[in-house]
C-alpha positions as CSV (number, residue, x, y, z in Angstrom):
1,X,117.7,114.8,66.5
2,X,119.1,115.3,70.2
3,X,118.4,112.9,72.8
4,X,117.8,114.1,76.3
5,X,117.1,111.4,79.0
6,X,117.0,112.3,82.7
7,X,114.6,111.3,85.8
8,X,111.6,113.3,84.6
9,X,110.8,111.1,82.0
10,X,109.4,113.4,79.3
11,X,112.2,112.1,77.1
12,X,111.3,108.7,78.1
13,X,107.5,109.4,77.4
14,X,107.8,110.8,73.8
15,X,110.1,107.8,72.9
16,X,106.8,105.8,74.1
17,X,104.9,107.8,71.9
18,X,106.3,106.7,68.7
19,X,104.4,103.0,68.8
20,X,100.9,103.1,67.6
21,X,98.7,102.9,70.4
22,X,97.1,99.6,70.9
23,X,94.7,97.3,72.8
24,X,95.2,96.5,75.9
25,X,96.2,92.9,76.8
26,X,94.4,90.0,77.1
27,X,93.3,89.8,80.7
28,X,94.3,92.9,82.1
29,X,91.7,95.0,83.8
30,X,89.4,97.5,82.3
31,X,86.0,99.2,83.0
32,X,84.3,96.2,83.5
33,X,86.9,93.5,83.9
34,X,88.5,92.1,86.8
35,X,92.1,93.0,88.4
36,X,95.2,90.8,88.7
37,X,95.2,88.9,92.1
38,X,96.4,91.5,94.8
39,X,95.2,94.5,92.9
40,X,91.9,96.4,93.3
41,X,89.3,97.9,91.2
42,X,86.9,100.2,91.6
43,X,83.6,99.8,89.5
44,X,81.8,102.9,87.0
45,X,85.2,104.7,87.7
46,X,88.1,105.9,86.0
47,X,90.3,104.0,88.4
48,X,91.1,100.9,86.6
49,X,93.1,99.3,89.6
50,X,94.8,99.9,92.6
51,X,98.0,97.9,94.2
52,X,99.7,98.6,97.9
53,X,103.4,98.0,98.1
54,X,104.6,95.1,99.8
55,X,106.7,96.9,102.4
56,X,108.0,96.0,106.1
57,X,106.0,98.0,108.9
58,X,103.3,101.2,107.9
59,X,103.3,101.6,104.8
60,X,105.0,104.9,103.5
61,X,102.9,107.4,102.2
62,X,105.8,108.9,100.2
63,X,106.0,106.2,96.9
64,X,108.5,107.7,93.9
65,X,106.6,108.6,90.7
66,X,106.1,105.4,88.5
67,X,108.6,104.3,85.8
68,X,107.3,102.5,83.0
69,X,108.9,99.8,80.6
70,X,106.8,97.4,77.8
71,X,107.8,93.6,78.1
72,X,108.7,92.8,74.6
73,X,109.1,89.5,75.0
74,X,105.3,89.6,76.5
75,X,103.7,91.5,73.9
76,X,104.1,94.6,75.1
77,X,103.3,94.2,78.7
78,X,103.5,97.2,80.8
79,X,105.1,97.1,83.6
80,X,105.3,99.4,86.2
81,X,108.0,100.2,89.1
82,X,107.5,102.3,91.8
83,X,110.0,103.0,95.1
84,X,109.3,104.4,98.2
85,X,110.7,105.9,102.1
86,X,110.6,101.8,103.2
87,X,113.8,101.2,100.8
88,X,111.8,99.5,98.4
89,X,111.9,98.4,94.8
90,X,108.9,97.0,93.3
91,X,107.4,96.1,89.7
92,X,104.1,95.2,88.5
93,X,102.5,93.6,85.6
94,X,99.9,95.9,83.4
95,X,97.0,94.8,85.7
96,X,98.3,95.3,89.0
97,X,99.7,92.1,89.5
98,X,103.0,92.1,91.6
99,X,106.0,91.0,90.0
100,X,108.9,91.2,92.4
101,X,109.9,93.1,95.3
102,X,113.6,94.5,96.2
103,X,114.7,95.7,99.5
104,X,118.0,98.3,98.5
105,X,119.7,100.4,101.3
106,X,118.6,103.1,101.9
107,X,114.9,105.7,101.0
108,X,113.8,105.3,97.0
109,X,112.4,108.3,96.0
110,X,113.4,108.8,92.2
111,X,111.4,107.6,88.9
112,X,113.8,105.0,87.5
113,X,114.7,105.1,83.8
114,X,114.8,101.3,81.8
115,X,117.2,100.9,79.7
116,X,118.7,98.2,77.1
117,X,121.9,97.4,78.8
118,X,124.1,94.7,75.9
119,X,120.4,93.2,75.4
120,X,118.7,93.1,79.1
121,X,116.4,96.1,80.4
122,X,117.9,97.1,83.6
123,X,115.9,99.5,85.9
124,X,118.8,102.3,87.3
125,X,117.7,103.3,91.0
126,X,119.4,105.1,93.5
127,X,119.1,105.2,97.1
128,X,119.6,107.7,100.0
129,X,122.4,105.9,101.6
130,X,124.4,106.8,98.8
131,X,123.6,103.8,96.1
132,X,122.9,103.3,92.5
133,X,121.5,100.0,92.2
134,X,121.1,98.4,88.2
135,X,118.0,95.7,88.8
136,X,117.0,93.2,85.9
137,X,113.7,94.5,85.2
138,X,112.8,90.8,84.9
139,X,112.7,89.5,88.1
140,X,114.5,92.9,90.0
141,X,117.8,90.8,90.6
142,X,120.8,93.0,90.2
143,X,122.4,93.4,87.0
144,X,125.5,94.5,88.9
145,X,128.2,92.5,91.1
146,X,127.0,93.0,94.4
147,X,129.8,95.4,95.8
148,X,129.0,98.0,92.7
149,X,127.3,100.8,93.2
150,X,128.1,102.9,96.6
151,X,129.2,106.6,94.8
152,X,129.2,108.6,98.3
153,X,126.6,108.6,101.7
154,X,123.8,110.3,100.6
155,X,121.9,110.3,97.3
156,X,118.8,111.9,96.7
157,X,118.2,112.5,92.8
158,X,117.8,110.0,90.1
159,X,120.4,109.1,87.2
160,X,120.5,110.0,83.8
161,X,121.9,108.1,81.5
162,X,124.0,108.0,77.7
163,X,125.2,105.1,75.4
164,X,128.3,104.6,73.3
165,X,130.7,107.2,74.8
166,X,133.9,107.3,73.7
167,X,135.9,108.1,77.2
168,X,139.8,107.7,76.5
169,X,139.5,105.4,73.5
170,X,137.2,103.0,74.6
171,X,133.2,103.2,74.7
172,X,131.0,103.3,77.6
173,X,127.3,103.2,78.4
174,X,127.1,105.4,81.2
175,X,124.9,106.1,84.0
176,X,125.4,109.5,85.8
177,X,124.5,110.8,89.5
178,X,124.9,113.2,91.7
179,X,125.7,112.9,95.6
180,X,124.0,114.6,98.5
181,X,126.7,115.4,101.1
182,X,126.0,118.6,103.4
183,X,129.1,119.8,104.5
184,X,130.8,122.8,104.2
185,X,134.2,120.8,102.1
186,X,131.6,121.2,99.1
187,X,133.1,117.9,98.0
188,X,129.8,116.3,95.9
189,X,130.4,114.8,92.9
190,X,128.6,113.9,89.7
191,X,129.7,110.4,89.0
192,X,129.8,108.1,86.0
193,X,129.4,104.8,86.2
194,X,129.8,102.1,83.5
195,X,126.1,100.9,82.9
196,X,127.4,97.3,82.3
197,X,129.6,96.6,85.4
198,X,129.0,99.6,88.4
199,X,132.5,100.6,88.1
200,X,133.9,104.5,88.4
201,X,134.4,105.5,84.9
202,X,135.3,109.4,86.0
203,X,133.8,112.2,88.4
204,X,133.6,116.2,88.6
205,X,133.7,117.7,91.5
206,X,135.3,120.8,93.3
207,X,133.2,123.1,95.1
208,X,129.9,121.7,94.4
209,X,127.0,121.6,96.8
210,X,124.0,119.3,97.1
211,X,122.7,117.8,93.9
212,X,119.0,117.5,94.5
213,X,117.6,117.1,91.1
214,X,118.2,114.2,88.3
215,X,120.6,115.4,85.5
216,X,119.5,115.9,82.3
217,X,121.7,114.6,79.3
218,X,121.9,115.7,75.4
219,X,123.8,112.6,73.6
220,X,124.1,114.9,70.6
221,X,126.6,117.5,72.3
222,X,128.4,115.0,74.7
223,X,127.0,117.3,77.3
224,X,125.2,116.3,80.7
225,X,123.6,119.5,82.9
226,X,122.7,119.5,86.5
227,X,121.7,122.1,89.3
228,X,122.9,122.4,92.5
229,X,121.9,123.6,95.9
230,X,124.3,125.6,98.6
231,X,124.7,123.4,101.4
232,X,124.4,124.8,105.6
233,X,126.6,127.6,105.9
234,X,126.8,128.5,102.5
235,X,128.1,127.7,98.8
236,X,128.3,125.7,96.0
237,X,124.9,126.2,94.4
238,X,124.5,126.7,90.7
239,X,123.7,125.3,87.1
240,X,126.6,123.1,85.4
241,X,127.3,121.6,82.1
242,X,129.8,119.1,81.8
243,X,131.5,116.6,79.0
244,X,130.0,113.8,78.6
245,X,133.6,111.7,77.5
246,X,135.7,113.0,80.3
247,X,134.4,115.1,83.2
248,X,135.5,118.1,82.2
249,X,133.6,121.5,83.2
250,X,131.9,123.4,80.0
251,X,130.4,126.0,81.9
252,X,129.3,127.0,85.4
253,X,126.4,129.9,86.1
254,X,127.2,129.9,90.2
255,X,125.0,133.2,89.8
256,X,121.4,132.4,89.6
257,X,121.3,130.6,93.0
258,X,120.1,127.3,94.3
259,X,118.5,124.5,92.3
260,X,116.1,122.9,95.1
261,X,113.3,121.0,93.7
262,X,113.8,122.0,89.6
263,X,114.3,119.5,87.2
264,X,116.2,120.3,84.8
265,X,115.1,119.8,80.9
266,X,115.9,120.9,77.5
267,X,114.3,122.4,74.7
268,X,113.6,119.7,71.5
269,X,116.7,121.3,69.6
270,X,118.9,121.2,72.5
271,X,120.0,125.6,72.4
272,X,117.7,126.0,75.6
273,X,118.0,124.4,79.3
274,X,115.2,125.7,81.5
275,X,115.2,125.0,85.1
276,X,114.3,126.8,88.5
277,X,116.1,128.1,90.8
278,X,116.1,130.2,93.9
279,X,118.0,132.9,95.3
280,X,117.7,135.1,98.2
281,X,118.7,139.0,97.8
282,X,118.1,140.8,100.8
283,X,116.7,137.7,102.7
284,X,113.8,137.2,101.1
285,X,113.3,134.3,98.2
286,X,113.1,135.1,94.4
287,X,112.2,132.0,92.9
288,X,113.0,132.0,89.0
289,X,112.7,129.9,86.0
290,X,115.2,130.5,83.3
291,X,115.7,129.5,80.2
292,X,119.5,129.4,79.7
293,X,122.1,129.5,76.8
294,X,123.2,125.8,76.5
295,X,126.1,127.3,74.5
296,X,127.5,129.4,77.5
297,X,125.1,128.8,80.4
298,X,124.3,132.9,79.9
299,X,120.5,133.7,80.6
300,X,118.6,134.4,77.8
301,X,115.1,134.7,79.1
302,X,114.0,134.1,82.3
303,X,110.4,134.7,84.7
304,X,110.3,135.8,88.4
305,X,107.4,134.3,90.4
306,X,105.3,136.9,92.4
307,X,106.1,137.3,95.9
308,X,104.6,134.6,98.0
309,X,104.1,131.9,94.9
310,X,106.5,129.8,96.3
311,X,109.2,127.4,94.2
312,X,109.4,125.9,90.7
313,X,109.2,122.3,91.5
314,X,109.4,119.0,89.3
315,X,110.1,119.6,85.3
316,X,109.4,122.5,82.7
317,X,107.8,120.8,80.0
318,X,108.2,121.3,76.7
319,X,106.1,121.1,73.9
320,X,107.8,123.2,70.9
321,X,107.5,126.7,72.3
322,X,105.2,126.1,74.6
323,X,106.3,125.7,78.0
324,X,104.2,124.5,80.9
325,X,106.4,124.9,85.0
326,X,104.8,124.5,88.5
327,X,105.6,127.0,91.5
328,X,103.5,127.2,94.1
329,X,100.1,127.1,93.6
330,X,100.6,128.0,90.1
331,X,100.9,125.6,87.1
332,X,102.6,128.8,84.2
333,X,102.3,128.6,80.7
334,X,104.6,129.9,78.8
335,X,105.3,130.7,74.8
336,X,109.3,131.0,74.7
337,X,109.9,131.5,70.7
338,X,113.3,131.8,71.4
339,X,113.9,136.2,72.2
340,X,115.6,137.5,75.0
341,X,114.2,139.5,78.4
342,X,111.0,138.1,80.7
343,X,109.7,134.8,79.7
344,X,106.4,135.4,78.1
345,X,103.2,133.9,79.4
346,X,100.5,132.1,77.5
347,X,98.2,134.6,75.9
348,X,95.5,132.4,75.4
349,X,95.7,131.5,79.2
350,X,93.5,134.3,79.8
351,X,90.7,132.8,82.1
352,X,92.6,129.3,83.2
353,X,90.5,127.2,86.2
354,X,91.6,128.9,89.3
355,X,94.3,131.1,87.9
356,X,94.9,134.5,85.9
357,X,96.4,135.3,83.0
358,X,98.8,132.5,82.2
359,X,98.8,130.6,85.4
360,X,95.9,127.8,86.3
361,X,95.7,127.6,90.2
362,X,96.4,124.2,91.4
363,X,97.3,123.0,95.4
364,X,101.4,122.0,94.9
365,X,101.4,120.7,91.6
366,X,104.4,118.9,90.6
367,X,105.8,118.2,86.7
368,X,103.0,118.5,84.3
369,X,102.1,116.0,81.7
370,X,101.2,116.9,78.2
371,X,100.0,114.4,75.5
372,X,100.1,116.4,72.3
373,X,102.7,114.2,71.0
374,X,99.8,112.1,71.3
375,X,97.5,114.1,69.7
376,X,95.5,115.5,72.4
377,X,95.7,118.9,73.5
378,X,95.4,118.3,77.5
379,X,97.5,118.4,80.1
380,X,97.5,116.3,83.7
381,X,99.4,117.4,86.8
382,X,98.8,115.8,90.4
383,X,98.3,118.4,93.5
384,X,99.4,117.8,96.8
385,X,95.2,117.6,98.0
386,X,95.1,114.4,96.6
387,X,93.2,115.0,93.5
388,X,94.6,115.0,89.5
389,X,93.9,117.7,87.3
390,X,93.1,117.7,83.5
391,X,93.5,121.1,82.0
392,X,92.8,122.3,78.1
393,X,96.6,123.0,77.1
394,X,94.9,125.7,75.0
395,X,93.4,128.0,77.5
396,X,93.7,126.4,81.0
397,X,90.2,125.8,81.6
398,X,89.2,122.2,83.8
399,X,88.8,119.6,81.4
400,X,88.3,117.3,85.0
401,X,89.6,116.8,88.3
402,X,89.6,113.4,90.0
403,X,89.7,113.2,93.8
404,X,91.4,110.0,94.8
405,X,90.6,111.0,98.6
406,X,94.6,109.9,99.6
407,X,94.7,113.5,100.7
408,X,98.1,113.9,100.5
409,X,100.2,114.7,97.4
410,X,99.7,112.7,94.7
411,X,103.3,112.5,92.4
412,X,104.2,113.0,88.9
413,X,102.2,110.9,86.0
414,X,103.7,108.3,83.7
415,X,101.5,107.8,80.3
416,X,101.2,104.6,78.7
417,X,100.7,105.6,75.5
418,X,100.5,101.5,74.2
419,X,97.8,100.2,76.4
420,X,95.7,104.2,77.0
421,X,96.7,104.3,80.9
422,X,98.3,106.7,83.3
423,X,100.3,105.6,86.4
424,X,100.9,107.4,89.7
425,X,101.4,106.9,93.1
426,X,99.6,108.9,96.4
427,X,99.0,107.8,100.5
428,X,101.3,104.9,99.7
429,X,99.0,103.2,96.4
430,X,99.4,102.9,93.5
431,X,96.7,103.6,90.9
432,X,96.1,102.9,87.1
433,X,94.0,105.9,85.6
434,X,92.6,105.2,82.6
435,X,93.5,107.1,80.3
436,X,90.1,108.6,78.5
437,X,89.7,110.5,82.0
């Protein structure tokens, strides 16, 4: 089985998905109960509880998409870390109580991974100023001597992250990310960092522009992908796979144009990357989602968005052959079973809420969520009116839409497939959905 784990978190979420869902925890609060101290909860409502970030001054309206980790040690606790424009870092227990709160250096805007670093879950963050912190998810102290960390002046996307790789001889967990430098030198860098210590392990670079967008790594095939986007002036976008154990370049595609706000994710057998990009022939924007040879970077398949839609944003998701993209307006289904040419829309899709054939019409939608792995055949996405939407993943029809009345853009969902919740942040809260919306 590969094993793909980037910022996204779809990964992340179907690893989730292997416990048996359960109960939720003694005390924490559902319809009916009361909130943690700090938290608030609305009654007869699908909002279980909602919890405003400690932060210094107004507080931001632009929080990161919640990461999720279960306390083992605490029978499975959920808890929940968000980051935001203030440069903060904060966790919170399954019921909204506040855990700990971290000021880093610089803007958060990335869903942090947790991972098992030698026996303690470490949350991976970066920051704008150019920073990738390592907290304890414990208590949010840093896992990391102090001076570790600082890979450039600007970082925008998350990390990725793969264990046990043999670089030189000796094994490292590492934790990769790109920098965020706009200059015409094209002298970014995708880093790798030791996941125990901070420290440089290697780093590719060499005419590569802006990495926007979290990496996205298959431990089976040594072999970490990213996009990039062309800085002011010109040059160094593309889509790039490199070796996991050494830094070395597998392939470049500096062809399909810029990755701007694409995630980047692979298919379950690890043959197919898909991500957006955009490209401008004549001056005017062709925005595209491919669905590349991981083999060569060659295009296999790809999909032009109409004129006007607008561009692929967040992560493709991928459930077998079915593959679900935002651009626009537009959240596309697609049934990719693997042949060459256009990327084929949903058939089934032929009426979807708001839509056409194979497209459902929702206001900026960002990476959809899809819980057949858990058995359900729905998908969520947030839009940027403030409002989250449940579609039928067979046809697209509304299955529900719940107005949270932020009015602003409400981010990616994280599914907490243990204790039947969904997690997401919008106008600077952030909410616990439960999940039988």
């Amino acid at each position: 089985m590969n094993h793909h784990l980037g910022l996204a978190g779809q990964a992340s979420l179907l690893a989730l998905l292997a416990f048996a869902a359960g109960s939720w925890p003694a005390g924490a609060a559902r319809a009916g109960q009361l909130p943690a101290a700090g938290s608030s909860y609305r009654p007869s409502s699908p909002i279980l509880w909602t919890a405003t970030p400690n932060v210094p001054g107004p507080v931001s309206a632009a929080l990161s998409a919640p990461g999720l980790y279960f306390d083992a040690t605490h029978g499975n606790q959920a808890q929940i870390f968000i980051g935001g424009n203030a440069g903060i870092k904060q966790a919170y227990r399954g019921d909204g109580k506040a855990l700990w709160n971290v000021a880093l250096h610089g803007a958060v805007q990335d869903r942090a991974p947790i991972v098992d670093v030698a026996g303690t879950n470490v949350v991976f963050v970066t920051s704008q100023d150019g920073w990738v912190s390592a907290l304890r998810a414990a208590d949010g102290t840093s896992f990391w001597p102090l001076a570790q960390g600082q890979i450039a002046g600007s970082v925008v996307a998350g990390v990725a992250y793969e264990p046990a790789v043999n670089v030189g001889g000796t094994l490292h967990d590492l934790v990769f990310a790109g920098t965020y430098t706009d200059s015409l030198a094209l002298d970014n860098q995708l880093v790798a960092l030791d996941a125990r210590t901070g420290a440089p392990v290697w780093s590719f670079g060499g005419g590569l522009g802006l990495v926007p967008t979290a990496p996205v790594v298959d431990w089976s095939n040594q072999t970490i992908y990213f996009g990039s986007a062309a800085v002011t002036g010109g040059g160094g976008q593309g889509v790039w796979a490199v070796n996991t154990t050494d830094g070395s370049l597998r392939w470049a595609n500096k062809g399909l144009g810029s990755v701007v706000s694409s995630i980047p994710n692979l298919s379950a057998d690890g043959h197919t990357l898909y991500v957006g990009t955009v490209a401008p022939p004549g001056g005017s924007p062709t925005y595209t989602l491919n669905a590349l040879r991981t083999v060569d970077g060659g295009v296999r398949a790809a999909f032009k968005a109409p004129s006007g839609v607008g561009a692929w944003r967040g992560l493709a998701w991928v459930d077998g052959s079915a593959v679900y993209a935002s651009a626009g307006d537009r959240l596309y289904a697609f049934s990719d079973a693997g042949a060459s040419g256009t990327l084929p829309l949903n058939t089934t899709w032929t009426k979807p809420y708001q839509g056409g054939p194979g497209y459902a019409g929702i206001p900026g939608g960002g990476t959809p969520l899809s819980l057949a792995a858990a058995g359900r055949g729905t998908l969520y996405v947030g839009g940027r009116d403030g409002a989250v939407y449940k579609l039928q993943a067979a046809d697209g029809t509304l299955g529900g839409r719940l107005d949270l009345g932020s009015g602003t853009a409400v981010s990616d969902l994280t599914y907490d497939v243990l204790h039947n919740a969904f997690y997401l942040t919008t106008g600077g809260v952030l909410y616990a959905i439960d999940g039988s919306w």
